[in-house]
N, CA, C and O atoms as a Maestro MAE file, in Angstrom:
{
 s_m_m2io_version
 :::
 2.0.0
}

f_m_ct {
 s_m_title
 :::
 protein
 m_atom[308] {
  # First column is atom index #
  i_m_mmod_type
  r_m_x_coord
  r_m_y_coord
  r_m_z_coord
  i_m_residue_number
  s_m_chain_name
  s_m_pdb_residue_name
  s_m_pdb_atom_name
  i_m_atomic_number
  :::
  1 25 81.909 284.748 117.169 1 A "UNK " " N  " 7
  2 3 81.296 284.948 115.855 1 A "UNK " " CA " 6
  3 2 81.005 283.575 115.248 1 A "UNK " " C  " 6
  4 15 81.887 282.718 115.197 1 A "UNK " " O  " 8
  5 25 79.657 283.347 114.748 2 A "UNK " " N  " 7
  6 3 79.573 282.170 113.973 2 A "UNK " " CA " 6
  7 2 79.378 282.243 112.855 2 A "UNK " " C  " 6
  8 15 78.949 283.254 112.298 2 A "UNK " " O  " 8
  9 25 79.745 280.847 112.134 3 A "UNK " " N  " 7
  10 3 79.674 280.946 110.735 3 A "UNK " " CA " 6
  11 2 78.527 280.182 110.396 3 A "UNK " " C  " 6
  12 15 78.070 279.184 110.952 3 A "UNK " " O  " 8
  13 25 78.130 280.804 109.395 4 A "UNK " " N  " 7
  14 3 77.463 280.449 109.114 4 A "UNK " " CA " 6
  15 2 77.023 280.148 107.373 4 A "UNK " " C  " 6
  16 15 76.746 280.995 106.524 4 A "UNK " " O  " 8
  17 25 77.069 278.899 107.253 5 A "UNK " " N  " 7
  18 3 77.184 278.104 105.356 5 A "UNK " " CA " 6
  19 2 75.701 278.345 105.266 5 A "UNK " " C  " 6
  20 15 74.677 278.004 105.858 5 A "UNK " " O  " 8
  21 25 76.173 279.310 103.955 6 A "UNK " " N  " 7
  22 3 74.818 279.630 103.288 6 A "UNK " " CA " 6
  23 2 74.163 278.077 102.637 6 A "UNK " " C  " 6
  24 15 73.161 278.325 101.968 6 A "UNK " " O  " 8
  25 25 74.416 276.900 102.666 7 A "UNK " " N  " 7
  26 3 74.949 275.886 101.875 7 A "UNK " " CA " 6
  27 2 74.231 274.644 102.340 7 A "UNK " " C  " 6
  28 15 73.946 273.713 101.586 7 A "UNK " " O  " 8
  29 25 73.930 274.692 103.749 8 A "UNK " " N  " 7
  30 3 73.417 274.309 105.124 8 A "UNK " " CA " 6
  31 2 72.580 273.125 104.528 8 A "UNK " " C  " 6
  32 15 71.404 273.260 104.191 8 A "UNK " " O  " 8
  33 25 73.240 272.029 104.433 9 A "UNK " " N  " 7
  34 3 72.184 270.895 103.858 9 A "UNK " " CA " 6
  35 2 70.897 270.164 104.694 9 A "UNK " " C  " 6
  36 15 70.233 269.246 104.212 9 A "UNK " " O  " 8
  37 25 70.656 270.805 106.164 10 A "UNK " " N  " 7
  38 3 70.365 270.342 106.934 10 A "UNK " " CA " 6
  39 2 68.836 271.383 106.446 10 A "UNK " " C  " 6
  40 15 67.756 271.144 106.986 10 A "UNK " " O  " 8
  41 25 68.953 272.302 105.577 11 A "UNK " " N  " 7
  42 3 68.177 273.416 105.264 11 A "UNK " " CA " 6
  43 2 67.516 273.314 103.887 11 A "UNK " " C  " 6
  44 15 66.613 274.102 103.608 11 A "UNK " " O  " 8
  45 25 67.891 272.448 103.071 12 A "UNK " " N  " 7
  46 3 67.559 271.956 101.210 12 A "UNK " " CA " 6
  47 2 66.628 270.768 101.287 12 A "UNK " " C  " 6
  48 15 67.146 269.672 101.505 12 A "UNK " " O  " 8
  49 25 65.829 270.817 101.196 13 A "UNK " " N  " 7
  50 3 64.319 269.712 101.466 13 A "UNK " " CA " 6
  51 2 64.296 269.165 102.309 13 A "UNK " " C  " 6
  52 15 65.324 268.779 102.866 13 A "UNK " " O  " 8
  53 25 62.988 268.893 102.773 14 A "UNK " " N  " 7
  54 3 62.217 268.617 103.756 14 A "UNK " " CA " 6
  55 2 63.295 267.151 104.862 14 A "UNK " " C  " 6
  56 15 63.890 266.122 104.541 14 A "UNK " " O  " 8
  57 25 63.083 267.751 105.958 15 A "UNK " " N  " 7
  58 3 63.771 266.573 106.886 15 A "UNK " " CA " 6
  59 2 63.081 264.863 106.893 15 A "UNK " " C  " 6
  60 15 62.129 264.651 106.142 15 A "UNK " " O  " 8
  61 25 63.305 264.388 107.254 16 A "UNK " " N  " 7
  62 3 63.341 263.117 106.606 16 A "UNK " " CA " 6
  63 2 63.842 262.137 108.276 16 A "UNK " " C  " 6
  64 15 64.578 262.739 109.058 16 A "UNK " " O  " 8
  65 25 63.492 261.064 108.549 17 A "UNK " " N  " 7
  66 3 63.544 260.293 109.569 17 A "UNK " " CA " 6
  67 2 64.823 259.322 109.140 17 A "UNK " " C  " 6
  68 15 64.943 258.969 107.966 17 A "UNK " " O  " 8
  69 25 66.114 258.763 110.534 18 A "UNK " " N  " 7
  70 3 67.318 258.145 109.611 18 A "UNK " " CA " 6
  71 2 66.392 256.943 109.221 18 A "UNK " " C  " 6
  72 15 67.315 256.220 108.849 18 A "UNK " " O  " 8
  73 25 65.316 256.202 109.028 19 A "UNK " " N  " 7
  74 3 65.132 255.129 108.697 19 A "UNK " " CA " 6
  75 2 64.940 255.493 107.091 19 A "UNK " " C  " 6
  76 15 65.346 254.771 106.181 19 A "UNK " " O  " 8
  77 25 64.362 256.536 106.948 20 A "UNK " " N  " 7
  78 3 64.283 257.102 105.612 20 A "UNK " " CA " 6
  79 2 65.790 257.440 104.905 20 A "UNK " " C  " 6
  80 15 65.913 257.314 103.686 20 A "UNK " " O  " 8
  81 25 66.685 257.785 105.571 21 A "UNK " " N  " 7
  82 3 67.517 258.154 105.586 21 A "UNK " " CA " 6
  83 2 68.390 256.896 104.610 21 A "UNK " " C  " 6
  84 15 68.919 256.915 103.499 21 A "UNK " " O  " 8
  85 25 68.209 255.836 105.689 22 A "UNK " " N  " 7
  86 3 68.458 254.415 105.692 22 A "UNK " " CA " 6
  87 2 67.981 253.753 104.057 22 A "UNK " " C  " 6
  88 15 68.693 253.062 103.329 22 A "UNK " " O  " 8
  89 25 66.672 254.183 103.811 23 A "UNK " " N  " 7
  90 3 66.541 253.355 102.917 23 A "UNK " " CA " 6
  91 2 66.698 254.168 101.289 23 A "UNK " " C  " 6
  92 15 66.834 253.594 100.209 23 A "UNK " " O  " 8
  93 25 66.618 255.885 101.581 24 A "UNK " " N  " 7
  94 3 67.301 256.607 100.304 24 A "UNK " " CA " 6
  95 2 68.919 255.898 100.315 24 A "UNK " " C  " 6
  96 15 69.429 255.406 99.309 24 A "UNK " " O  " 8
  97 25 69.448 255.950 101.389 25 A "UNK " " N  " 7
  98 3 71.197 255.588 100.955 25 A "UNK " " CA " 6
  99 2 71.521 254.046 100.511 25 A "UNK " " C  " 6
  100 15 72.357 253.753 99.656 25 A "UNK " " O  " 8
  101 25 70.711 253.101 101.244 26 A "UNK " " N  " 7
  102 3 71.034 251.837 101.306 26 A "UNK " " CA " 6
  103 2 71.985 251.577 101.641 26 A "UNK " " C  " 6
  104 15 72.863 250.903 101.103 26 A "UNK " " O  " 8
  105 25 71.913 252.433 103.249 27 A "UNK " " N  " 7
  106 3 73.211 251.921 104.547 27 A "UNK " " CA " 6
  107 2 71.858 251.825 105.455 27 A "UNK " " C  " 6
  108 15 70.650 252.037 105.354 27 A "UNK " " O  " 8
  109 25 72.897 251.333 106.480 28 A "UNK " " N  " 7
  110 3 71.837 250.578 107.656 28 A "UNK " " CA " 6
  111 2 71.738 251.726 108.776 28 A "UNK " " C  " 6
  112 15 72.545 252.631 108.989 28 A "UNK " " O  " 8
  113 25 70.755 251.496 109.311 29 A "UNK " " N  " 7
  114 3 70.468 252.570 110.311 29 A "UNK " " CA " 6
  115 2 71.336 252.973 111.216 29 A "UNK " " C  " 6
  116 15 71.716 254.107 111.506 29 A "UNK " " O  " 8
  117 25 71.618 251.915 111.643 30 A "UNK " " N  " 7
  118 3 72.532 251.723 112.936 30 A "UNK " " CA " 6
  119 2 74.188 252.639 112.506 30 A "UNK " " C  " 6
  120 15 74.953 253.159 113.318 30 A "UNK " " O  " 8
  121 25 74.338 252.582 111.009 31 A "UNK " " N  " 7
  122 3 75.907 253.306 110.762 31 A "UNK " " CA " 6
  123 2 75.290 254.319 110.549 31 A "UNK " " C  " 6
  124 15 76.286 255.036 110.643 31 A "UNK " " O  " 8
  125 25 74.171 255.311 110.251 32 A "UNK " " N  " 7
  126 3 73.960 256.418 109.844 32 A "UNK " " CA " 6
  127 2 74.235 256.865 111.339 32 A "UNK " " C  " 6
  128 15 75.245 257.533 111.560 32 A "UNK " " O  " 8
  129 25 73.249 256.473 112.532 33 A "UNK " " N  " 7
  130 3 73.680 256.900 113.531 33 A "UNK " " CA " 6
  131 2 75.030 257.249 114.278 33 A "UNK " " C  " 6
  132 15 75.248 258.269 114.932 33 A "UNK " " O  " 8
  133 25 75.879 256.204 114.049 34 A "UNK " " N  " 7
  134 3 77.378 256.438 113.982 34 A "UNK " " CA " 6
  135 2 78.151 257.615 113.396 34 A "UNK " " C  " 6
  136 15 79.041 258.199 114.015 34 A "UNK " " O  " 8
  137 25 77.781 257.904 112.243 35 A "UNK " " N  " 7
  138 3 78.345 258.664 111.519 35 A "UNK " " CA " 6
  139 2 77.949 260.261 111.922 35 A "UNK " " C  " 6
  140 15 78.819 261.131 111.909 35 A "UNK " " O  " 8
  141 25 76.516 260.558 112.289 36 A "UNK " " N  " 7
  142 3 76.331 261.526 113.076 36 A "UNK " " CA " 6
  143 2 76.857 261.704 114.419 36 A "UNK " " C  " 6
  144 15 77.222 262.788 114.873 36 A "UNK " " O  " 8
  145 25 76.882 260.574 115.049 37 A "UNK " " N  " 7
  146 3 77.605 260.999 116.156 37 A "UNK " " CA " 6
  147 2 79.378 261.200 115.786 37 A "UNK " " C  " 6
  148 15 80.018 261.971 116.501 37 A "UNK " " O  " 8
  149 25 79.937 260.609 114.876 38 A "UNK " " N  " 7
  150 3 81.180 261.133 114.658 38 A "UNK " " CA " 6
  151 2 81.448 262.247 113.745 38 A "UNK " " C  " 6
  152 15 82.507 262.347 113.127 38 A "UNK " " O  " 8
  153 25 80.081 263.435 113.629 39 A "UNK " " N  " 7
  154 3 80.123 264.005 112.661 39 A "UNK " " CA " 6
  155 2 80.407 264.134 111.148 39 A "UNK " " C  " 6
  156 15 80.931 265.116 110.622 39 A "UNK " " O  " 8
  157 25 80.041 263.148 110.591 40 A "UNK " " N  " 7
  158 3 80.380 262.901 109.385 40 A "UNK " " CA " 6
  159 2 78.913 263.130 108.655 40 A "UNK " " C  " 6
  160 15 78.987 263.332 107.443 40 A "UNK " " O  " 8
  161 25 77.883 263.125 109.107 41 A "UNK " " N  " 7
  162 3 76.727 263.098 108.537 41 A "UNK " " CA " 6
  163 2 75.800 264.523 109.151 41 A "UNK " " C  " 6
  164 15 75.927 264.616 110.372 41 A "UNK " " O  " 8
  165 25 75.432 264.977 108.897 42 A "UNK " " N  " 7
  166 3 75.217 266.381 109.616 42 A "UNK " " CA " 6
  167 2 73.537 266.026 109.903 42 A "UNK " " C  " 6
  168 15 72.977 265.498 108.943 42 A "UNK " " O  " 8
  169 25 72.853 266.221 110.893 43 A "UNK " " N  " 7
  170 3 71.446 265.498 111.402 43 A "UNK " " CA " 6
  171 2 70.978 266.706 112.638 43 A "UNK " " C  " 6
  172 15 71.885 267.273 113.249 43 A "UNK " " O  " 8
  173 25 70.000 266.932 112.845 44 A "UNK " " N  " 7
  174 3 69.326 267.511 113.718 44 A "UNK " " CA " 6
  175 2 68.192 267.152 114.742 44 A "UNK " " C  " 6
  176 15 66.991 267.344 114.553 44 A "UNK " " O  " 8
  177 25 68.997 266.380 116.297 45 A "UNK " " N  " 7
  178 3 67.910 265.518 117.052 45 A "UNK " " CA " 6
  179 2 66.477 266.605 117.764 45 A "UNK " " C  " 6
  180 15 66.574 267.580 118.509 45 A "UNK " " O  " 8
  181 25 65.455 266.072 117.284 46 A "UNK " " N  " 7
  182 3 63.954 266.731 117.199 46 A "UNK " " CA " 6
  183 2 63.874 265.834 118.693 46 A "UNK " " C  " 6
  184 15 64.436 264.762 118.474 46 A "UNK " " O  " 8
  185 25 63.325 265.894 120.283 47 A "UNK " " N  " 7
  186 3 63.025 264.890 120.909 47 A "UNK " " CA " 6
  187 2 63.910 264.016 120.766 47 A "UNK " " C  " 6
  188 15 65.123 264.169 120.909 47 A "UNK " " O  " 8
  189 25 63.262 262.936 120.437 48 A "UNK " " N  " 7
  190 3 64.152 261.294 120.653 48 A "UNK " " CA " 6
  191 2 64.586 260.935 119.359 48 A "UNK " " C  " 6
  192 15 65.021 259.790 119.237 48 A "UNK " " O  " 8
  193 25 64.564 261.619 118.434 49 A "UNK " " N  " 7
  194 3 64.938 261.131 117.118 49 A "UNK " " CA " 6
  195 2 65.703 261.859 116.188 49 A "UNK " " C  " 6
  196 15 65.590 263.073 116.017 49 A "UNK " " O  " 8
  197 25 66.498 261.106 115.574 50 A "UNK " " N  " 7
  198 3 67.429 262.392 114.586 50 A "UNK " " CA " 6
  199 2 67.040 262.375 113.422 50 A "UNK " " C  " 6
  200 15 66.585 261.288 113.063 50 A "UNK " " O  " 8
  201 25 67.046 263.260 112.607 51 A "UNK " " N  " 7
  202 3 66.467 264.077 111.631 51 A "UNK " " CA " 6
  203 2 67.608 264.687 110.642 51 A "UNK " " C  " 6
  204 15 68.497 265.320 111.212 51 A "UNK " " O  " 8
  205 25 67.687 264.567 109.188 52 A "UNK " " N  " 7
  206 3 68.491 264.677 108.209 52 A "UNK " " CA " 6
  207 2 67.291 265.264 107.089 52 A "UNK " " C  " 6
  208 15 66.076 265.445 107.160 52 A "UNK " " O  " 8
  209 25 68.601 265.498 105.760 53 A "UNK " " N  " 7
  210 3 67.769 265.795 104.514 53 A "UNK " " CA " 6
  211 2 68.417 264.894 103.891 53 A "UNK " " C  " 6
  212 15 69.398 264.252 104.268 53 A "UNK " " O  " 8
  213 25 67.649 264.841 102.576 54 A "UNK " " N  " 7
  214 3 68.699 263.563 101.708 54 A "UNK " " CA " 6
  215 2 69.822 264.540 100.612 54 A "UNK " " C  " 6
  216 15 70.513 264.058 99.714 54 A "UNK " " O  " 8
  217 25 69.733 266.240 101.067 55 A "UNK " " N  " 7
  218 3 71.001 266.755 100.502 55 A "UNK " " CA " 6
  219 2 72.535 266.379 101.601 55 A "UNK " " C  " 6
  220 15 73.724 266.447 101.288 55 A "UNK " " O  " 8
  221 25 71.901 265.985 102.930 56 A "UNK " " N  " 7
  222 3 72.745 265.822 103.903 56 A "UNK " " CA " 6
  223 2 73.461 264.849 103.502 56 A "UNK " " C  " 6
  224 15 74.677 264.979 103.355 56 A "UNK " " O  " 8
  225 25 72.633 263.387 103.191 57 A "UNK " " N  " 7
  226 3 73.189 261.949 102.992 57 A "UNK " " CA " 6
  227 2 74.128 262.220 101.614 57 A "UNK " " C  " 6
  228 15 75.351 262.078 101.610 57 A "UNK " " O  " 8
  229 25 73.297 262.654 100.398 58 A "UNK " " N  " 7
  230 3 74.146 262.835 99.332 58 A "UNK " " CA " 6
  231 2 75.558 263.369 99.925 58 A "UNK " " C  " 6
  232 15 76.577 262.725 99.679 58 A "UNK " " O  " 8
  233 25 75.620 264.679 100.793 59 A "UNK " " N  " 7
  234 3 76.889 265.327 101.001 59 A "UNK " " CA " 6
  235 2 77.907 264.524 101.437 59 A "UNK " " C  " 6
  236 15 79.086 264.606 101.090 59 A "UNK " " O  " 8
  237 25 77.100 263.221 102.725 60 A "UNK " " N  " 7
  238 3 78.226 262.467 103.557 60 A "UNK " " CA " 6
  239 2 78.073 261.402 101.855 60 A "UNK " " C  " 6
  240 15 79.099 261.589 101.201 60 A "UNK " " O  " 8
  241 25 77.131 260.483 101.155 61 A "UNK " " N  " 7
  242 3 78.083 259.918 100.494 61 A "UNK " " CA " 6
  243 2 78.602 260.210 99.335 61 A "UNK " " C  " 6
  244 15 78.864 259.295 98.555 61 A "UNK " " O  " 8
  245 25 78.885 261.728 98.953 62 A "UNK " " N  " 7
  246 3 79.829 262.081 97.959 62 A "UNK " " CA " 6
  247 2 81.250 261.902 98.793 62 A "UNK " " C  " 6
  248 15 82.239 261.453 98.215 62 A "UNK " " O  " 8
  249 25 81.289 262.289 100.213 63 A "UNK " " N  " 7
  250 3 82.326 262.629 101.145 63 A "UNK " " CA " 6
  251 2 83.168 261.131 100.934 63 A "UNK " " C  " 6
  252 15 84.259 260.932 100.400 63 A "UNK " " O  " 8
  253 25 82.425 260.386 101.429 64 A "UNK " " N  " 7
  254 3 83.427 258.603 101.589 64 A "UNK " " CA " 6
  255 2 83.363 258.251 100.521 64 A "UNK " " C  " 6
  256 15 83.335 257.026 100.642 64 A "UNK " " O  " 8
  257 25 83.295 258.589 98.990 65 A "UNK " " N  " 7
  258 3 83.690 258.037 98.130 65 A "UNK " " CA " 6
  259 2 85.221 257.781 97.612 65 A "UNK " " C  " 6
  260 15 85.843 256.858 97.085 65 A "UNK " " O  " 8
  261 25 85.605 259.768 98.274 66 A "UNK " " N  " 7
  262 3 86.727 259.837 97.525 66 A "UNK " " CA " 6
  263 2 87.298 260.155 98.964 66 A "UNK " " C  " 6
  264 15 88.366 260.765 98.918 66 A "UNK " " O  " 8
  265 25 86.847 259.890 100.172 67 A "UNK " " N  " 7
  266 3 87.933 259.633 101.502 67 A "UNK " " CA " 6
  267 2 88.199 258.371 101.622 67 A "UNK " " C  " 6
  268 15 89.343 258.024 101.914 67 A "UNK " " O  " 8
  269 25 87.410 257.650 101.462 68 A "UNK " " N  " 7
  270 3 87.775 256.028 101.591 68 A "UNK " " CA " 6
  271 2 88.701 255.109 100.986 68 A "UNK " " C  " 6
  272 15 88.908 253.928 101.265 68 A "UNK " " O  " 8
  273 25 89.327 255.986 99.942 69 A "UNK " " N  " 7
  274 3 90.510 254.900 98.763 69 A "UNK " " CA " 6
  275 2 91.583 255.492 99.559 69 A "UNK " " C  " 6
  276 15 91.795 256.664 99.871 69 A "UNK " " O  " 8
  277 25 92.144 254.524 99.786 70 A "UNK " " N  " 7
  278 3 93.594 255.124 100.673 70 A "UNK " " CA " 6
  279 2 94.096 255.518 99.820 70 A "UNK " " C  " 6
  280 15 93.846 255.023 98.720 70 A "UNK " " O  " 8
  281 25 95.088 256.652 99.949 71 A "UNK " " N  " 7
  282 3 95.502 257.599 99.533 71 A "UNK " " CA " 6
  283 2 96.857 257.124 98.740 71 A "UNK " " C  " 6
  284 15 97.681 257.996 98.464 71 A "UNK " " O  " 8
  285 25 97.090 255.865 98.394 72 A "UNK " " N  " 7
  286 3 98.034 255.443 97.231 72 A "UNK " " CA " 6
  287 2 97.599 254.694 96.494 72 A "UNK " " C  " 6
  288 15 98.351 253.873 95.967 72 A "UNK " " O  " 8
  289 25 95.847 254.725 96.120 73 A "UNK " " N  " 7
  290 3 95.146 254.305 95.544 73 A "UNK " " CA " 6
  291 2 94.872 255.192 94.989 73 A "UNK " " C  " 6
  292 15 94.393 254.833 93.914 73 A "UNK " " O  " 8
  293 25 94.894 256.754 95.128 74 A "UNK " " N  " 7
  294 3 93.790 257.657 94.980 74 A "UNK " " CA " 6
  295 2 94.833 258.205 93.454 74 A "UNK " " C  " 6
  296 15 94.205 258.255 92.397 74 A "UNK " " O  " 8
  297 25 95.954 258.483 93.423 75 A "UNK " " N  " 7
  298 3 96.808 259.001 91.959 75 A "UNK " " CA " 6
  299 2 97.206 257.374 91.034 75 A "UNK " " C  " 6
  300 15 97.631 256.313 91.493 75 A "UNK " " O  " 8
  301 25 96.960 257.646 90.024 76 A "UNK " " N  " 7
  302 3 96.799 256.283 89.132 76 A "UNK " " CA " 6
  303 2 97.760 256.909 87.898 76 A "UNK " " C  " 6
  304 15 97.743 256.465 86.749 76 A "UNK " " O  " 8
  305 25 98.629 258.066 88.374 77 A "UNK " " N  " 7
  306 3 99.220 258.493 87.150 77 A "UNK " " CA " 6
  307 2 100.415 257.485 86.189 77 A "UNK " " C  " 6
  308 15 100.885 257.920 85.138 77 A "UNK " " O  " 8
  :::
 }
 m_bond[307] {
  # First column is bond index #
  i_m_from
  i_m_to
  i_m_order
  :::
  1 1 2 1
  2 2 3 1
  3 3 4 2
  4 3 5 1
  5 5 6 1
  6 6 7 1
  7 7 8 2
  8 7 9 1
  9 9 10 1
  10 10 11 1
  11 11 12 2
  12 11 13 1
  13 13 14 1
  14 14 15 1
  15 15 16 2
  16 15 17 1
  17 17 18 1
  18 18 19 1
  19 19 20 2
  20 19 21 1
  21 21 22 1
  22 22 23 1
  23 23 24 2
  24 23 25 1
  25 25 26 1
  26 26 27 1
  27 27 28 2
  28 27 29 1
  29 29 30 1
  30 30 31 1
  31 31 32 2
  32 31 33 1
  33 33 34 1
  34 34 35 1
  35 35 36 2
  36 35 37 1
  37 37 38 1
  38 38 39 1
  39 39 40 2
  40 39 41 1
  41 41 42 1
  42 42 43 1
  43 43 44 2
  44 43 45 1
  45 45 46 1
  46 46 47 1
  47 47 48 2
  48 47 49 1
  49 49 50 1
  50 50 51 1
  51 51 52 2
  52 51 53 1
  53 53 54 1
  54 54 55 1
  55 55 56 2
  56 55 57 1
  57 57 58 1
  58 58 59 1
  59 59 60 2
  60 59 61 1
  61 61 62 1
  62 62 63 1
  63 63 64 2
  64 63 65 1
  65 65 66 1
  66 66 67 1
  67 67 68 2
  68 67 69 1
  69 69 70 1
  70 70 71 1
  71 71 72 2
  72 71 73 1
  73 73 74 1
  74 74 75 1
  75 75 76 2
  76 75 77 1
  77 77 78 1
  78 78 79 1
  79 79 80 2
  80 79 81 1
  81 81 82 1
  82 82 83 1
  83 83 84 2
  84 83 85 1
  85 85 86 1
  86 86 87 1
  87 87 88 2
  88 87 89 1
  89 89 90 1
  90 90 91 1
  91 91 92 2
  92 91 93 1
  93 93 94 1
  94 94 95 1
  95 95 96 2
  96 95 97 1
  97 97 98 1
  98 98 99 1
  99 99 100 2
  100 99 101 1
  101 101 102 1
  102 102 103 1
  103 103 104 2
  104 103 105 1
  105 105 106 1
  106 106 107 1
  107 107 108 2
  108 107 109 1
  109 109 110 1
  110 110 111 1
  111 111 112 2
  112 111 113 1
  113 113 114 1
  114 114 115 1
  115 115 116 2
  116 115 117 1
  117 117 118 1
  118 118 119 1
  119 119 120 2
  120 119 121 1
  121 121 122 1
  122 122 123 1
  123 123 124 2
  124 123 125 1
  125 125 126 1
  126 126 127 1
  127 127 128 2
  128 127 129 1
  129 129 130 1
  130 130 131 1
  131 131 132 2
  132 131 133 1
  133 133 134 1
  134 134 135 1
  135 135 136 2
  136 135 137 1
  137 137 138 1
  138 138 139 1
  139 139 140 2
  140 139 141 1
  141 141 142 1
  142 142 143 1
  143 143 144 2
  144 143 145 1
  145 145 146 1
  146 146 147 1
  147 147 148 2
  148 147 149 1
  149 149 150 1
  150 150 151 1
  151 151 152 2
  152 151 153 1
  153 153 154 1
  154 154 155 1
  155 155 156 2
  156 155 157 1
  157 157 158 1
  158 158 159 1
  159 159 160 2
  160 159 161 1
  161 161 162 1
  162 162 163 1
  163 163 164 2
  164 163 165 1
  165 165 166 1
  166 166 167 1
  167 167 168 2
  168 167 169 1
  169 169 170 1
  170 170 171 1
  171 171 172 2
  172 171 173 1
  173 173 174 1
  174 174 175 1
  175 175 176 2
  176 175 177 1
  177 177 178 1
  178 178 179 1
  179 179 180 2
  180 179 181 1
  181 181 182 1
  182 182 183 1
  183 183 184 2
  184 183 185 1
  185 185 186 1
  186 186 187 1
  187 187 188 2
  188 187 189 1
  189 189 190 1
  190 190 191 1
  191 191 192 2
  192 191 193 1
  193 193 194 1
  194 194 195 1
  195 195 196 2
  196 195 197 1
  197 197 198 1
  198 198 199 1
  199 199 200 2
  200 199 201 1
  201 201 202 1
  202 202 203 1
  203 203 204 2
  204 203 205 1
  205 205 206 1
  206 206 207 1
  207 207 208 2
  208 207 209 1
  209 209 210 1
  210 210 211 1
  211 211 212 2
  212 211 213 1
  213 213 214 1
  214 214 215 1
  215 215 216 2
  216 215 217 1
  217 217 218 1
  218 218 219 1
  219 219 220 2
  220 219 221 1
  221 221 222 1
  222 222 223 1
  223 223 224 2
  224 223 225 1
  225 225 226 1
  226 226 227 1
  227 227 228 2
  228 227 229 1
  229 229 230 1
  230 230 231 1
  231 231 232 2
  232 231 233 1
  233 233 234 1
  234 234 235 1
  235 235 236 2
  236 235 237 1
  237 237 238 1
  238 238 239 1
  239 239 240 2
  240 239 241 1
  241 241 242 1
  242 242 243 1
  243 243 244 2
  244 243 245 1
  245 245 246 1
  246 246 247 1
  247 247 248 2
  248 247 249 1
  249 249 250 1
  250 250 251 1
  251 251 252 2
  252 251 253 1
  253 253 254 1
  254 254 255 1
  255 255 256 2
  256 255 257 1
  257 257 258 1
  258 258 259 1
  259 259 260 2
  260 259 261 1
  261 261 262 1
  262 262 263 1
  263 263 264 2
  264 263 265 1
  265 265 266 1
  266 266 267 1
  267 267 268 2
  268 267 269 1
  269 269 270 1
  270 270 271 1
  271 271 272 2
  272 271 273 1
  273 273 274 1
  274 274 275 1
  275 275 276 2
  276 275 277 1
  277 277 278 1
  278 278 279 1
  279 279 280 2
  280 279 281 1
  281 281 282 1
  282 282 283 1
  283 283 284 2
  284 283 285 1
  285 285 286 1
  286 286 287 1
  287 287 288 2
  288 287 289 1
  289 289 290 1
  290 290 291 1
  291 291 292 2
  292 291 293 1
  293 293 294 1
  294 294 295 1
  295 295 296 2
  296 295 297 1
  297 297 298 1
  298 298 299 1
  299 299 300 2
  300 299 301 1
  301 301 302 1
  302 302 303 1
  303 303 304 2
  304 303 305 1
  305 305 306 1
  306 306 307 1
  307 307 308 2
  :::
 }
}
């Protein structure tokens, strides 16, 4: 059985090339690619090229904002 996310950012405006990708985020190409291959960025390879939305990029960089503060950084109580 698959699941399936009504939510699917790979599905919320038009796909977009990572160089585009690259220059909506202002990360470098070369880590967007990374990050899809370690699944962190969700992308869809068309042929020879991978393919995103910029609801995708928003999703991965809302994601490392608040994964990236190590975690005795993260409570300031």
């Amino acid at each position: 059985m698959s699941h399936n996310d009504p939510r699917d950012p790979l599905t919320v405006g038009e796909l977009i090339t990572l160089q585009q990708a690259a220059e909506y985020s202002g990360l470098n190409k070369r880590s967007l690619n990374d990050y899809i291959k370690r699944g962190r960025l969700k992308a869809k390879r068309v042929g020879l090229f991978w393919l995103t939305t910029r609801t995708a990029v928003d999703e991965y960089l809302f994601s490392r904002s608040f994964d990236n503060i190590p975690k005795k950084y993260r409570d300031r109580s």
